[in-house]
C-alpha beads as a LAMMPS data file, in Angstrom:
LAMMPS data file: protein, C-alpha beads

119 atoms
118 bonds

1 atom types
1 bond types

-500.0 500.0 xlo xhi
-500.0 500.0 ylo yhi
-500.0 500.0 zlo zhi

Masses

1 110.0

Atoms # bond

1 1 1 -384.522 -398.605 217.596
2 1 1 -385.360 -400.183 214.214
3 1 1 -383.419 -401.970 211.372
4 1 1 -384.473 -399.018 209.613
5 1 1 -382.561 -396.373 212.229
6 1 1 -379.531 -399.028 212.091
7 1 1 -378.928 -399.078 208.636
8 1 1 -378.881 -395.216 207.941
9 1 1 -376.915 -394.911 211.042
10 1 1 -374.044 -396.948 209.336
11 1 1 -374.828 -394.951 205.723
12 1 1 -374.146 -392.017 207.597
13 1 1 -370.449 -393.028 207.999
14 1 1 -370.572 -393.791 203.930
15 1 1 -370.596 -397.694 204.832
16 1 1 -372.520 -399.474 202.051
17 1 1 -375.265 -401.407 203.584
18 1 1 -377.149 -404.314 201.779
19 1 1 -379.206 -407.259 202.321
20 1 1 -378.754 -411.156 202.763
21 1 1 -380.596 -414.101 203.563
22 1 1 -379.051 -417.343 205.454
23 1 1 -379.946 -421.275 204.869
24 1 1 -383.511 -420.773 206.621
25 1 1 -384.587 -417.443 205.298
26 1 1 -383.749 -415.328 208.353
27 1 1 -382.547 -411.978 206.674
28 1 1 -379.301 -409.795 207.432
29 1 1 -378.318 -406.541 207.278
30 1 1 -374.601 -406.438 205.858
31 1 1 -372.204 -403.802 205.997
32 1 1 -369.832 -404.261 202.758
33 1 1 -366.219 -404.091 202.861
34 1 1 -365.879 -402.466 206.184
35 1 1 -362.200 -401.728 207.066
36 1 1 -361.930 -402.549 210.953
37 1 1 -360.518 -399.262 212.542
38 1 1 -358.544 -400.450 215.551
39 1 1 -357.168 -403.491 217.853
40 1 1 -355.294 -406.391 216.229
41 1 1 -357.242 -406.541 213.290
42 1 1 -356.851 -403.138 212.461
43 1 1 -356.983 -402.654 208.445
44 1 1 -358.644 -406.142 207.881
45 1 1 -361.579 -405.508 205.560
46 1 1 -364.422 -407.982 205.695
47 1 1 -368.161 -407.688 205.491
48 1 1 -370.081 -407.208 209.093
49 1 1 -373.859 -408.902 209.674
50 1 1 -376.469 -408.636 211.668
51 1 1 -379.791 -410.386 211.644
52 1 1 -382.726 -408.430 211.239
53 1 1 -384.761 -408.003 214.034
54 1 1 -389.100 -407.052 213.315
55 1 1 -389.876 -406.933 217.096
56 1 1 -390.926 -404.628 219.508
57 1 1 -388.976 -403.590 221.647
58 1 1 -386.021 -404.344 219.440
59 1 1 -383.546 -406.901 220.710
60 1 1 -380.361 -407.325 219.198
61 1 1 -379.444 -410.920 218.204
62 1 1 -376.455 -412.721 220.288
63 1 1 -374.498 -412.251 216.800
64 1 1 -372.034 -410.400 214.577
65 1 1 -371.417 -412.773 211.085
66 1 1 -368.061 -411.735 209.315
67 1 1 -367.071 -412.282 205.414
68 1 1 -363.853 -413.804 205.716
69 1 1 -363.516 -415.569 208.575
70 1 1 -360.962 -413.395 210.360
71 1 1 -360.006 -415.700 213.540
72 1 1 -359.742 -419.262 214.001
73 1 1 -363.254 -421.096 214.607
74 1 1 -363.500 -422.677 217.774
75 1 1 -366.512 -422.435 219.898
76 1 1 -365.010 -423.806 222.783
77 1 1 -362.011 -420.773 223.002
78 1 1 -362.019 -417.540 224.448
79 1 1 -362.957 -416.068 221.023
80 1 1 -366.459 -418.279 220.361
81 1 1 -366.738 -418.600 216.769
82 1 1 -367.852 -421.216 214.392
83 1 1 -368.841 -421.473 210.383
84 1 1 -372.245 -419.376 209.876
85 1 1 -375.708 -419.994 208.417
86 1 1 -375.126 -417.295 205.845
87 1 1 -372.631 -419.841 203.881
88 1 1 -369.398 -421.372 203.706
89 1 1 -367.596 -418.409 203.281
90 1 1 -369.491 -416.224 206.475
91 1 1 -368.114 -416.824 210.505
92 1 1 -370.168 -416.263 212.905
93 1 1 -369.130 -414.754 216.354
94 1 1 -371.651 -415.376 219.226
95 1 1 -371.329 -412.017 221.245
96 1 1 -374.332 -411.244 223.388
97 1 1 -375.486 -407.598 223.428
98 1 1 -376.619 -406.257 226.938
99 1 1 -377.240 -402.945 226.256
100 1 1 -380.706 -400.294 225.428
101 1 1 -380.178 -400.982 221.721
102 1 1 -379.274 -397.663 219.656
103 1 1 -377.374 -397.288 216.535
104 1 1 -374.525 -396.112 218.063
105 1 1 -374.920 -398.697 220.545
106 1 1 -375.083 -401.536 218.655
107 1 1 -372.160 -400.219 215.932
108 1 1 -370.015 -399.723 219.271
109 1 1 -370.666 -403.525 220.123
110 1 1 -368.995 -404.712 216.711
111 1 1 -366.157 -402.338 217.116
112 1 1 -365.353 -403.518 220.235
113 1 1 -365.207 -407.039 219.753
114 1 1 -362.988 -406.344 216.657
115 1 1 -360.968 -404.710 218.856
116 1 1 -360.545 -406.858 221.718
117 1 1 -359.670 -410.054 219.903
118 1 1 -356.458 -411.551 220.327
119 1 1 -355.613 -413.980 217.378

Bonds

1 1 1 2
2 1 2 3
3 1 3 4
4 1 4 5
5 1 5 6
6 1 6 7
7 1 7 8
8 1 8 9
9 1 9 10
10 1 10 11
11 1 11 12
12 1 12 13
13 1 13 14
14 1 14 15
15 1 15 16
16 1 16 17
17 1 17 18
18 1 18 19
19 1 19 20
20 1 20 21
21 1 21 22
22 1 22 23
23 1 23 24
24 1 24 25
25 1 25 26
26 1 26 27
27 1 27 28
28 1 28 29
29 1 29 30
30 1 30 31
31 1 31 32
32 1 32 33
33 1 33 34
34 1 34 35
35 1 35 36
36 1 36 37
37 1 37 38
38 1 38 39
39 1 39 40
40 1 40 41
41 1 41 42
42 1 42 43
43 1 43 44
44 1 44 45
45 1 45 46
46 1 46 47
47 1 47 48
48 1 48 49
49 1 49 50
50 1 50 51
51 1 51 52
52 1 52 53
53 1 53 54
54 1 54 55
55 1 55 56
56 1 56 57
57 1 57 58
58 1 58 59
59 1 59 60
60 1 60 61
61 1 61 62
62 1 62 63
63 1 63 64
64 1 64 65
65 1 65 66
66 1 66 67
67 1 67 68
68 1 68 69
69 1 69 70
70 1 70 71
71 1 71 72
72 1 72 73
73 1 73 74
74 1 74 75
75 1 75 76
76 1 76 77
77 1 77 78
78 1 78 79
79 1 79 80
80 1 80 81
81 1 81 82
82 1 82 83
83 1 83 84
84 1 84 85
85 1 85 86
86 1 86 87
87 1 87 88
88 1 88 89
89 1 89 90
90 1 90 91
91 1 91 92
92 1 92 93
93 1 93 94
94 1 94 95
95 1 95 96
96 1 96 97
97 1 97 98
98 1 98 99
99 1 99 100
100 1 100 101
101 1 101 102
102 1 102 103
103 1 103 104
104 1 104 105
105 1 105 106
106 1 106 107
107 1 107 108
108 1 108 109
109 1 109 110
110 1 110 111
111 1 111 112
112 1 112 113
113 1 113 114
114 1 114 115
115 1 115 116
116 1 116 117
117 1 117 118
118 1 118 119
């Protein structure tokens, strides 16, 4: 899998996909005003990110970012979030990924922790 795969993978669903960069210069693949589908916060809209990743094999960072915040921050709760290097306004959700990374994979992985939060 590549960024590259990733990113028309979510265009495919008419998602608009852009670019960001955090404090340090890592860079981010963000998914704009994304209306989350199911769970208990079904019909938020926020953006999604996901850091970039330029190795091979590919391996998916331990990290979905979300514009708002959508949950309380606490990393020390069942829900493991906490403010985000992309900026004040950005939370970051520390989810690892343990999975062959595909597209599909990877999309399935944001959906379901959007879907199994309890707020």
């Amino acid at each position: 899998m590549t960024d590259s795969e990733l990113e028309e993978y979510l265009r495919s669903f008419g998602l608009r996909v852009e670019y960001a960069q955090d404090n340090s210069g890592y860079l981010y693949i963000v998914t704009c005003d994304f209306v989350i589908p199911c769970g208990p916060l079904a019909g938020r809209t926020c953006d999604v990110a996901l850091a970039r990743c330029l190795t091979i094999p590919y391996v998916v960072p331990p990290a979905i970012h979300t514009r708002p915040a959508l949950v309380r921050m606490d990393m020390t709760g069942p829900l493991k979030t906490q403010a985000s290097a992309l900026g004040p306004d950005w939370q970051y959700w520390s989810r690892r990924f343990d999975r062959v990374p595909t597209p599909q994979a990877v999309w399935t992985h944001v959906l379901t922790v959007f879907s199994q939060v309890t707020p």
